[in-house]
C-alpha positions in Angstrom: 66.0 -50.4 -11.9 65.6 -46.8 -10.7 63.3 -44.1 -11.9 64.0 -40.3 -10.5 60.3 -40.1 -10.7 59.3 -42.4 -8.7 59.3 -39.4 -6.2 56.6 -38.1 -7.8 54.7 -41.1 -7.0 53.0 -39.6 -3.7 50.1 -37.1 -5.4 50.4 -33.5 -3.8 47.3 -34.4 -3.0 47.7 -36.2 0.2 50.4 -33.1 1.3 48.5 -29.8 0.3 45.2 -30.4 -1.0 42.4 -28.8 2.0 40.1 -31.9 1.3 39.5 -35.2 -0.6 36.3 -36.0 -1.8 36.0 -39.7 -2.4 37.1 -39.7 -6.2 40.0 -37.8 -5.4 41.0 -40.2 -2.5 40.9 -43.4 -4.3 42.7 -41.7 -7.4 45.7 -41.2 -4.5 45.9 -44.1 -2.9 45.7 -45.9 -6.1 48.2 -43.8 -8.4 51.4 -44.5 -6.6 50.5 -48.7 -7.2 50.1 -47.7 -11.2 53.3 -45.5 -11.5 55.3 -48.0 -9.9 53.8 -51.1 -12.1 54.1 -48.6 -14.5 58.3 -48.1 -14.1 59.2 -51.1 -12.9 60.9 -50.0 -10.1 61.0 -50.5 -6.4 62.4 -47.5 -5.2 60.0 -46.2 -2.6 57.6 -43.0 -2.5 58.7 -40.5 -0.1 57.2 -41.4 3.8 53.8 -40.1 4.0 54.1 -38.2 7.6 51.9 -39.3 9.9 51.0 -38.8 13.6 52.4 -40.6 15.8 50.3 -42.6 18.5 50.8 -43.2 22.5 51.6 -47.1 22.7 52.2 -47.9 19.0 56.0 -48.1 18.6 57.3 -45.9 15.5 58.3 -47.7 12.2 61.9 -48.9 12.1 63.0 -49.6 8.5 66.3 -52.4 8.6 67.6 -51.8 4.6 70.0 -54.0 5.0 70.5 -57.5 4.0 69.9 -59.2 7.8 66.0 -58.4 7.2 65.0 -60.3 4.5 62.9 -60.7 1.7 59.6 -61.3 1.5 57.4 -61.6 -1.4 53.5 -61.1 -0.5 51.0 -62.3 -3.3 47.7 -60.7 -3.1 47.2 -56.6 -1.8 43.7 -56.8 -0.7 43.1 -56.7 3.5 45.1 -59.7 4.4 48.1 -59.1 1.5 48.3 -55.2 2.4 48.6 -55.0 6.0 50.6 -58.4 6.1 53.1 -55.9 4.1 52.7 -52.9 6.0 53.4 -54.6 8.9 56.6 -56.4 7.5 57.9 -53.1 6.3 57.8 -51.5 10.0 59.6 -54.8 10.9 62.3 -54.0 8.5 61.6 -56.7 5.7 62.3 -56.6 2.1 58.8 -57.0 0.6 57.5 -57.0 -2.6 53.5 -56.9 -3.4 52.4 -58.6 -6.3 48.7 -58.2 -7.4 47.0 -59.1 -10.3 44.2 -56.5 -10.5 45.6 -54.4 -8.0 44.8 -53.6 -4.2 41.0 -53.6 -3.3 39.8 -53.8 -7.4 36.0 -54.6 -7.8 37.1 -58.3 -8.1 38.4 -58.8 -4.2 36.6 -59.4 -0.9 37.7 -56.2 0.0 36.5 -54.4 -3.1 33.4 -52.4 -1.5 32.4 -49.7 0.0 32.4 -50.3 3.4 32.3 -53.5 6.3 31.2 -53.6 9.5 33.1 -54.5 12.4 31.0 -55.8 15.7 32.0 -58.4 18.0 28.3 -59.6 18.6 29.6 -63.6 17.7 27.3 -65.7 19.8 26.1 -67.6 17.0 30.0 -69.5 16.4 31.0 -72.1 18.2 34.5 -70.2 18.6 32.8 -66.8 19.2 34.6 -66.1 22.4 37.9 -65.5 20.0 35.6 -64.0 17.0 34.7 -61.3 20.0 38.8 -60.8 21.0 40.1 -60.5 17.6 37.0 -57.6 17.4 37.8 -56.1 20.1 41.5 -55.6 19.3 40.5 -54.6 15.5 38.1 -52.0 16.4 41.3 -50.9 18.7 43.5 -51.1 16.2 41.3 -49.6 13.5 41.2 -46.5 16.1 44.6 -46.1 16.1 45.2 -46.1 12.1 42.8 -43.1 12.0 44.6 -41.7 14.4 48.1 -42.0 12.8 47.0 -41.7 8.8 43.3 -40.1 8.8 45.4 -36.6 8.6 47.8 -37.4 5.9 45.0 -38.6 4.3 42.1 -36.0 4.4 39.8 -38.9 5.5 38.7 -41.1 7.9 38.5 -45.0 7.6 36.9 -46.2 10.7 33.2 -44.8 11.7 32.3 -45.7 15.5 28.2 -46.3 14.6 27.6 -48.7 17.4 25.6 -51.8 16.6 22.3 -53.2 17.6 20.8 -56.7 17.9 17.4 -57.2 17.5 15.5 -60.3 18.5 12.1 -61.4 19.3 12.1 -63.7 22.2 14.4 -62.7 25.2 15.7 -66.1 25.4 17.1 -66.4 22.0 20.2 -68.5 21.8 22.5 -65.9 20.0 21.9 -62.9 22.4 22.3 -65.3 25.0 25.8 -66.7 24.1 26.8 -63.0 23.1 26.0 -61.4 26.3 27.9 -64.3 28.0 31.1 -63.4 25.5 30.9 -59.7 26.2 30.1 -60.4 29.9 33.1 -62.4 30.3 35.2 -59.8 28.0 34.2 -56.7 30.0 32.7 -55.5 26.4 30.5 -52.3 26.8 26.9 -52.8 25.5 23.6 -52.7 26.7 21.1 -54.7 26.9 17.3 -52.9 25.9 13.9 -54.0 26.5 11.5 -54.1 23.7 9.5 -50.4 24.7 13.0 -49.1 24.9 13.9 -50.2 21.6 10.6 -49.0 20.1 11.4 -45.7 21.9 15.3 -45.4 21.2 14.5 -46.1 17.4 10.8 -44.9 16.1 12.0 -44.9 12.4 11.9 -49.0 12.7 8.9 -51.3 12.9 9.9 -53.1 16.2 6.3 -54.3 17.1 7.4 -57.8 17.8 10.9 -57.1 19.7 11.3 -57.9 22.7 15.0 -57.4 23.7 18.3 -55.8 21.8 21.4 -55.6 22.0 24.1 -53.0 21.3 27.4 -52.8 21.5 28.1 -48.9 21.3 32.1 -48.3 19.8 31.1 -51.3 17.1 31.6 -49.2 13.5 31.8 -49.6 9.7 35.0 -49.6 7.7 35.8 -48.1 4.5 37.2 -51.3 3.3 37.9 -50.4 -0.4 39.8 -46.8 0.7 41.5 -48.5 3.8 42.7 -51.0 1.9 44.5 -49.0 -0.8 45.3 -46.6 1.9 46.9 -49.6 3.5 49.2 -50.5 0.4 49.9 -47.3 -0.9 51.2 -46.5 2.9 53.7 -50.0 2.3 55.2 -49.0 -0.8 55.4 -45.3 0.7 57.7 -47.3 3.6 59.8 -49.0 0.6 57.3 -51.8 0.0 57.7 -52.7 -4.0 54.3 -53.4 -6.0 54.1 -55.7 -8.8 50.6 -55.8 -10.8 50.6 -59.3 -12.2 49.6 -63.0 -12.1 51.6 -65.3 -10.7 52.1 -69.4 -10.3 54.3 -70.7 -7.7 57.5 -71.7 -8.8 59.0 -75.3 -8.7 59.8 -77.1 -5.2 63.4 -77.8 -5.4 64.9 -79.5 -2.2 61.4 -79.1 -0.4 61.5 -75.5 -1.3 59.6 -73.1 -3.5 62.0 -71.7 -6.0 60.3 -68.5 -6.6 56.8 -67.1 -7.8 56.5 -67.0 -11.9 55.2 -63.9 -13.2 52.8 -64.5 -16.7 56.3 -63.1 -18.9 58.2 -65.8 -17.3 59.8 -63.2 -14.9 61.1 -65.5 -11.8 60.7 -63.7 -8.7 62.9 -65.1 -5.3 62.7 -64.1 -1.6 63.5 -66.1 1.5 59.7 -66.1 2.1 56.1 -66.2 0.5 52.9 -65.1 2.0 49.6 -65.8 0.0 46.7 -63.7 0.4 44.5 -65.0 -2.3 41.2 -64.8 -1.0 38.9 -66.4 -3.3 41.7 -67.4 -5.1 42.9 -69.8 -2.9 41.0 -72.9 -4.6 42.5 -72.2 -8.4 45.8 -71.3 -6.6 46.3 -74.6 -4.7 43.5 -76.8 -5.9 45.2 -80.1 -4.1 45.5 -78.5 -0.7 42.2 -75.4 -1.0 39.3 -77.1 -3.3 38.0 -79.0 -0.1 38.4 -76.1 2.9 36.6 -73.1 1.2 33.7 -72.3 0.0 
């Protein structure tokens, strides 16, 4: 179905307004997800315009049939960029939520995350510390492309420290190892120079830190509907609603099926249910989270 307002969809805010404050940003990323749940329709909001960046190819939307369809169940972190992503790929995607992207019920629905890739103390750290690594890349290069169109920043470079009180600890040990290995920037402080570098903390019993200076915080809540709002801006359709998976005909799902009965097919399914995984799939989730 088609609405001629779905143009509308975008708020002028994001195009003309000289600042956001943090109200006014979550009421634009969120209002183009309600007006489309809202009509029903997945035409998509005009292309927010962003800035393009040195060594990120540009987005090339495929509309026709060869791309395929994929639907995408849950818009938090995972479920949003996994449709971003397919939309610059060319796929048919639809979103389907059933609170909506980054709501006070999601893993993502908070203020803010921190990204580090200080991971000494897994037994896999060394790809903990690489998959950091490229995200605090990556989330460099989304500012760089949307923080403009958006009148706000996501990522915040805040550095991160360490603090331990015997030198040989095991997790600043394995860490340093990692980042050694990695060629990760940090450095590596003495207790006095912690106790000089940060007086406002009671360090009396420090003897070494560790900091790993481009680590940051995210604005996980406003990224992620950032993040969604951007997909549907790129053609991405949004569905808020709960949804079962449909019967296996053939060793195939036939479709997702929406509360009304509303069957809903694509040639492939992503599910990003977070928490939801374990009441989704109990047979195959109860046992692997926690």
């Amino acid at each position: 179905m088609h609405d001629d307002n779905t143009a509308d969809v975008l708020p002028s805010a994001l195009t003309d307004a000289p600042a956001l404050d943090r109200r006014d940003f979550l009421r634009a990323a969120t209002v183009g997800m309600g007006a489309m749940a809202a009509a029903g329709c997945a035409t998509a909001m005009p292309a927010i315009s962003a800035t393009p960046v040195p060594g990120i190819a540009p987005a090339k939307l495929d509309t026709g049939t060869g791309a395929g369809h994929v639907v995408v169940v849950g818009a938090g972190a995972w479920g949003g960029w996994t449709a971003y992503h397919l939309r610059r790929r060319g796929a048919r995607v639809t979103m389907i939520d059933q609170y909506g992207s980054a709501n006070s019920k999601a893993t993502s629905g908070d203020e803010t995350r921190g990204i580090r890739s200080s991971y000494g103390d897994r037994t896999t750290g060394e790809f903990w510390a690489k998959w950091a690594r490229i995200a605090l890349g990556r989330w460099n290069d989304f500012n760089a492309e949307w923080a403009a169109p958006f009148r706000t920043k996501f990522f915040f470079e805040t550095g991160d420290i360490i603090l331990r009180a015997t030198a040989d600890d095991v997790i600043i040990k394995r860490t340093r190892e990692i980042w050694t290995a990695q060629g990760v920037k940090h450095e590596v402080l003495s207790g006095d120079e912690v106790r000089t570098r940060y007086p406002m903390m009671n360090c009396d019993d420090i003897t070494i830190g560790i900091t790993e200076p481009d680590a940051g915080v995210v604005r996980c809540r406003a990224a992620t509907q950032a993040v969604a709002a951007i997909a549907q801006s790129m053609g991405a359709k949004f569905i808020l609603g709960r949804v079962k998976p449909g019967k296996i005909v053939n060793g195939k799902m036939d479709g997702v099926v929406l509360d009304d009965g509303t069957v809903i097919r694509a040639d492939a399914y992503v599910f990003c249910l977070g928490p939801w995984f374990r009441k989704f799939f109990p047979t195959v989730m109860m046992n692997r989270m926690r």
